[in-house]
ROLO-716837 format. One line per 8 residues: for each residue x, z, y of N, C-alpha, C, O. Coordinates in nm, 4 decimals. Layout:
N
X,Z,Y,X,Z,Y,X,Z,Y,X,Z,Y  ...
This chain:
89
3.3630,0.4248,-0.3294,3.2797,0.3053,-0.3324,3.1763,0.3145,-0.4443,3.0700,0.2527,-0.4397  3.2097,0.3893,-0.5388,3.1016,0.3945,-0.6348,3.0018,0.4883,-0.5667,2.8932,0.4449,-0.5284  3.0380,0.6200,-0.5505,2.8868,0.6715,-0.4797,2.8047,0.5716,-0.3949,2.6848,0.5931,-0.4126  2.8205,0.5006,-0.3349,2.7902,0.4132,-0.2583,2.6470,0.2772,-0.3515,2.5251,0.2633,-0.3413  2.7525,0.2108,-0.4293,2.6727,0.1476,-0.5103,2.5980,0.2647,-0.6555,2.5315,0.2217,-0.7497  2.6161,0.3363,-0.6442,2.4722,0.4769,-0.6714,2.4071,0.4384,-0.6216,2.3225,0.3583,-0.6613  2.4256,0.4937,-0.4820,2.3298,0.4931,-0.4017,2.2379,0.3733,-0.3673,2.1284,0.3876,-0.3129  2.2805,0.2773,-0.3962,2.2137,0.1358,-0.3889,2.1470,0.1552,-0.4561,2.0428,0.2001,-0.4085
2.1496,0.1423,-0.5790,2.0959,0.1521,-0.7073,1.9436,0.2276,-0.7291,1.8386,0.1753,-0.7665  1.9662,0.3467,-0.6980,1.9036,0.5148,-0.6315,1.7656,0.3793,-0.5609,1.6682,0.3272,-0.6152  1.8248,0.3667,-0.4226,1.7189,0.3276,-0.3299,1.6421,0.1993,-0.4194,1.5191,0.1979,-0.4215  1.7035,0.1151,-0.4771,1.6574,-0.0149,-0.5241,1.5470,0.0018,-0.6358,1.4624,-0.0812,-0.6691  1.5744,0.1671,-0.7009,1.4861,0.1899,-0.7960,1.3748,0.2416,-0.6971,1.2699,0.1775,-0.6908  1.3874,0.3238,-0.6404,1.2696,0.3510,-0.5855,1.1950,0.2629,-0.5103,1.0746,0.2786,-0.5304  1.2283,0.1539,-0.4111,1.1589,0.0746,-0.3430,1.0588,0.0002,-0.4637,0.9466,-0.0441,-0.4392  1.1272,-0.0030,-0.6032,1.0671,-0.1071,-0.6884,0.9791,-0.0114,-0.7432,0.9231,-0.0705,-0.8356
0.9272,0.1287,-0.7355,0.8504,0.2343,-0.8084,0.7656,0.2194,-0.6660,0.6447,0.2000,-0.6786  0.8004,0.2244,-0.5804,0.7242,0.2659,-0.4639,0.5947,0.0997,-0.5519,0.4963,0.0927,-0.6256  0.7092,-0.0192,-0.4588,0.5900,-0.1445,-0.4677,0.5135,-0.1937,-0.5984,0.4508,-0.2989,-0.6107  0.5376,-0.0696,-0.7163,0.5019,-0.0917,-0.8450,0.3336,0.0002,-0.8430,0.2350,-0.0464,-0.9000  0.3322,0.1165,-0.7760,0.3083,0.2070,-0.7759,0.1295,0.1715,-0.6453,0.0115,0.2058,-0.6540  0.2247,0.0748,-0.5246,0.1571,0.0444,-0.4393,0.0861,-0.0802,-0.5248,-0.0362,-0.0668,-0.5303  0.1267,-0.1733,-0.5781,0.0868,-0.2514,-0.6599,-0.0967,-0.2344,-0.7404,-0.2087,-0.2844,-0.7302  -0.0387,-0.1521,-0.8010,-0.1959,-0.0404,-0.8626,-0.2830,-0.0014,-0.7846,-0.4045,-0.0170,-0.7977
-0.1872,0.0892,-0.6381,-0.3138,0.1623,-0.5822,-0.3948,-0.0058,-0.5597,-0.5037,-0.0166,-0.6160  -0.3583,-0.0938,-0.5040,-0.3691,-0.1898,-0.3938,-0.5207,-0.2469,-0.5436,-0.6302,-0.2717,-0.4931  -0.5130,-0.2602,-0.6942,-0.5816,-0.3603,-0.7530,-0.6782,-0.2516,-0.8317,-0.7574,-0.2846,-0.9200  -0.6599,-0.1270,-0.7885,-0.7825,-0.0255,-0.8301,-0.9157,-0.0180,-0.6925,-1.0378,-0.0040,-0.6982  -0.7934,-0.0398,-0.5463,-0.8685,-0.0628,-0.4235,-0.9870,-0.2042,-0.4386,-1.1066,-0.1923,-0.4118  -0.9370,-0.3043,-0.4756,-0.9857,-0.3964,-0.5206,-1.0806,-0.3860,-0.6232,-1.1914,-0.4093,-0.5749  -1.0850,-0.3695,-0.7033,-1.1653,-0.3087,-0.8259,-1.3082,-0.2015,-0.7874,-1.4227,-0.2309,-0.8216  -1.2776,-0.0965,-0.7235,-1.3735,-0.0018,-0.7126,-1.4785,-0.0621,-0.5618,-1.5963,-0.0332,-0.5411
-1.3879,-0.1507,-0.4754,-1.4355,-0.2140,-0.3526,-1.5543,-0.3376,-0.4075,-1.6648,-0.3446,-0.3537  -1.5046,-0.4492,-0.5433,-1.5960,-0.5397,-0.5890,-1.7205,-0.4111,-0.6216,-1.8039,-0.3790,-0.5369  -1.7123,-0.3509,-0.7549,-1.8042,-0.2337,-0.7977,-1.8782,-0.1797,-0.6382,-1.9861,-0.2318,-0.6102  -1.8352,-0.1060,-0.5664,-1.9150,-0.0591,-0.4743,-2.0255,-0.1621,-0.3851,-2.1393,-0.1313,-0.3496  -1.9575,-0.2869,-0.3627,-2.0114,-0.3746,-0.2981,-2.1326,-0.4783,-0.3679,-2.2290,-0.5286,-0.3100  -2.0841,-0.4940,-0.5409,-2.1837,-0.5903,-0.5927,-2.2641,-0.4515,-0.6801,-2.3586,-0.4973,-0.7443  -2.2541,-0.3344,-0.6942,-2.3356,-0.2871,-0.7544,-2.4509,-0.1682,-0.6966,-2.5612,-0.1380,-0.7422  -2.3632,-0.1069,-0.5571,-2.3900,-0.0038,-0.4847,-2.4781,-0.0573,-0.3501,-2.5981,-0.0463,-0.3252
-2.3530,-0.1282,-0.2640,-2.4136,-0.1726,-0.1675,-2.5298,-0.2781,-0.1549,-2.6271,-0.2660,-0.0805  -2.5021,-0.3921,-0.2466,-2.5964,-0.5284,-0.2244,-2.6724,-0.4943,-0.2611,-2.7715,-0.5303,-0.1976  -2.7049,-0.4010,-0.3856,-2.8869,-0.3398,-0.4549,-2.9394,-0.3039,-0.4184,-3.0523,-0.3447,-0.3910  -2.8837,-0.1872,-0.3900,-2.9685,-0.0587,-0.3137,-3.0748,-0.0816,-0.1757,-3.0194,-0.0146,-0.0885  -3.1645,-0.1259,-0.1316,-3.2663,-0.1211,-0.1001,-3.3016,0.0112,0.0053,-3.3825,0.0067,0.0979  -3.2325,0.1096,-0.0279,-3.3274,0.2547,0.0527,-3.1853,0.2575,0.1675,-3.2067,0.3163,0.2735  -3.0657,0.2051,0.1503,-2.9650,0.2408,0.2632,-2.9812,0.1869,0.3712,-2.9553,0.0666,0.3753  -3.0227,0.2449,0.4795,-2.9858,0.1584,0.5929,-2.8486,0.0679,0.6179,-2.7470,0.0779,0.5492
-2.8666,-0.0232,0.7312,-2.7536,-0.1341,0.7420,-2.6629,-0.0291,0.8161,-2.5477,-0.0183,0.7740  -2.7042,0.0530,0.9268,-2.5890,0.1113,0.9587,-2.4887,0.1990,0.8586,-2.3670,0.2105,0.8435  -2.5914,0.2457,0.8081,-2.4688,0.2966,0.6574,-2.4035,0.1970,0.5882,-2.2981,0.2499,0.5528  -2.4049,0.1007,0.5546,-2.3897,-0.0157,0.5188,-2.2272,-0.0687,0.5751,-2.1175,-0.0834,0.5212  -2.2913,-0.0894,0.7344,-2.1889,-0.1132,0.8319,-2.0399,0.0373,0.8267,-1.9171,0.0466,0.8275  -2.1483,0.1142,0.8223,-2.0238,0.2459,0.8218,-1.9296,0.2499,0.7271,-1.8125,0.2764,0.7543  -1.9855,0.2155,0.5665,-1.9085,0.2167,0.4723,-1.7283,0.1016,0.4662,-1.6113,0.1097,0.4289  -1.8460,-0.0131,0.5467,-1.7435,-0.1314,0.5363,-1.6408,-0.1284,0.5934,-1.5298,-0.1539,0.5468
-1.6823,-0.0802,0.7554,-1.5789,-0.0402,0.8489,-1.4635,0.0619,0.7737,-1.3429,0.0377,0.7693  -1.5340,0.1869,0.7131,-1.4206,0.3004,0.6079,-1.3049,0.2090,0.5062,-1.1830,0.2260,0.5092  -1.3800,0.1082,0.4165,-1.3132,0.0132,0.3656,-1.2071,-0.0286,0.4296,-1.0878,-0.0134,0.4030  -1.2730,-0.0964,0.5385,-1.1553,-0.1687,0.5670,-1.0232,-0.1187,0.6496,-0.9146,-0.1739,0.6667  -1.0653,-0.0153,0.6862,-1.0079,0.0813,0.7830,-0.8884,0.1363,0.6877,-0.7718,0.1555,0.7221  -0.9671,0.1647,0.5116,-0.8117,0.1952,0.4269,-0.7691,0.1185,0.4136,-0.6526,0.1418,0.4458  -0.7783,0.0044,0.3781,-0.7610,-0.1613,0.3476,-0.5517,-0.1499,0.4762,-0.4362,-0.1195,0.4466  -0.6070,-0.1854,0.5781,-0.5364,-0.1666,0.6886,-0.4388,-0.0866,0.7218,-0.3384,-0.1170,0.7862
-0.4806,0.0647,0.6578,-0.3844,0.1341,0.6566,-0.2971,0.1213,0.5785,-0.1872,0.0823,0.6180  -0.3193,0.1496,0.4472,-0.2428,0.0596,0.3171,-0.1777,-0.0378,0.3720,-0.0576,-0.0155,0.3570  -0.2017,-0.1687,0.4478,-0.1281,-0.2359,0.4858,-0.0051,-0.2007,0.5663,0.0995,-0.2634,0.5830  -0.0409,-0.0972,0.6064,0.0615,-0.0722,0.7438,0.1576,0.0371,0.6682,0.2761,0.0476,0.6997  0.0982,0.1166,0.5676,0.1844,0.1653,0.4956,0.2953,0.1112,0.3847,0.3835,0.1777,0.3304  0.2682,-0.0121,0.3696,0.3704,-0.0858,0.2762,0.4658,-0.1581,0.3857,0.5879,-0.1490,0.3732  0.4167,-0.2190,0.4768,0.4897,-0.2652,0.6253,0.5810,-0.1714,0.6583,0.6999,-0.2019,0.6671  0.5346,-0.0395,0.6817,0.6249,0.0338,0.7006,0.7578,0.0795,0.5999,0.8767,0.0850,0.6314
0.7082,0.1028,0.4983,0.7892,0.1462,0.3849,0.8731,0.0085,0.3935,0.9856,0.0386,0.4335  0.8646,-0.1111,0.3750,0.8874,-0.2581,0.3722,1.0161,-0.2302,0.4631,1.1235,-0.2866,0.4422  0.9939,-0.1331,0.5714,1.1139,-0.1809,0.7310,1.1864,-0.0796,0.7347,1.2812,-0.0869,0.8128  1.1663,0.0832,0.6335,1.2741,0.1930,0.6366,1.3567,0.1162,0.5187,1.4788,0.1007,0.5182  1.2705,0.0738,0.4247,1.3982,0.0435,0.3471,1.5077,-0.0668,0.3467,1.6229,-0.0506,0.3065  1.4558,-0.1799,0.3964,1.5643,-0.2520,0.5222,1.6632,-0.2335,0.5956,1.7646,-0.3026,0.6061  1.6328,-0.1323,0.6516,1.7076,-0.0708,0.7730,1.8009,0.0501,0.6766,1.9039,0.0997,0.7224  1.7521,0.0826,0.5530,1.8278,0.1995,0.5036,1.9445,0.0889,0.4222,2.0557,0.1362,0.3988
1.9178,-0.0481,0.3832,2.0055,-0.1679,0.3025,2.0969,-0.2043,0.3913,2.2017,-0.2438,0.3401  2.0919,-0.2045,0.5292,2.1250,-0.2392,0.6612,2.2068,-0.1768,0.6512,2.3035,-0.2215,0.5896  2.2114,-0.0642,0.6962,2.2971,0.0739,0.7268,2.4181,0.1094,0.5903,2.5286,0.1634,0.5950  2.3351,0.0492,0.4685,2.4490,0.0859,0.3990,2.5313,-0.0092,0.3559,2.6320,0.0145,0.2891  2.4905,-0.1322,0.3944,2.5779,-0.2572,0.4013,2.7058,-0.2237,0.4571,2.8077,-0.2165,0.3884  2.7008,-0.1974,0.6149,2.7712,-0.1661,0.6874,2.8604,-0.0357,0.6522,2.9651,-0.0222,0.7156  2.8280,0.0543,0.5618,2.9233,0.1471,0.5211,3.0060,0.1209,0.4769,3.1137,0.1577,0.5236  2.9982,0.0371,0.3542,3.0937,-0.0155,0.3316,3.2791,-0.0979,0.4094,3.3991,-0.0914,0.3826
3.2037,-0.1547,0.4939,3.2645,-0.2416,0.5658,3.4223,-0.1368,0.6429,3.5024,-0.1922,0.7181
C-alpha cells in the first residue's frame, strides 16, 4: 500500500509541475500576444490585412491548441487517479 500512495504522490507532483509550468507558458503567450498586437501589428502601416489576418488566425490556432493540450493532460490524469483509486480497493 505504500508503493501505491508513492505513487500518488509521484503523479500529484507532476500534474502540479505540469499546470505550474503550463501556467507560464499560458502568461508569456499572453504577454508576447499584447506586445505583438499593440506594438507590431496595430502600427505598422506597410503589412497588408491579409498578413494581419494570417498572423491572428496562427495566434489563435496556438491559443486552442494549448487549450486542448491542458484538456487533455486535465483527462489522462483523471483517469490515471481513477484507475488507481480502484487499486487499492
Amino acid at each position: 500500500m505504500e508503493k501505491l500512495q508513492t505513487l500518488k504522490l509521484m503523479m500529484q507532483m507532476n500534474k502540479m509541475a505540469f499546470d505550474n509550468n503550463y501556467s507560464l507558458m499560458m502568461n508569456a503567450y499572453e504577454e508576447n500576444n499584447f506586445f505583438l498586437y499593440t506594438f507590431f501589428l496595430n502600427q505598422s502601416t506597410d503589412i497588408p490585412v491579409e498578413t494581419k489576418n494570417a498572423i491572428e488566425e496562427w495566434l489563435q490556432g496556438y491559443r486552442k491548441g494549448c487549450e486542448n493540450l491542458k484538456e487533455m493532460t486535465d483527462d489522462g490524469y483523471k483517469m490515471v487517479e481513477k484507475s488507481m483509486s480502484t487499486v487499492g480497493k
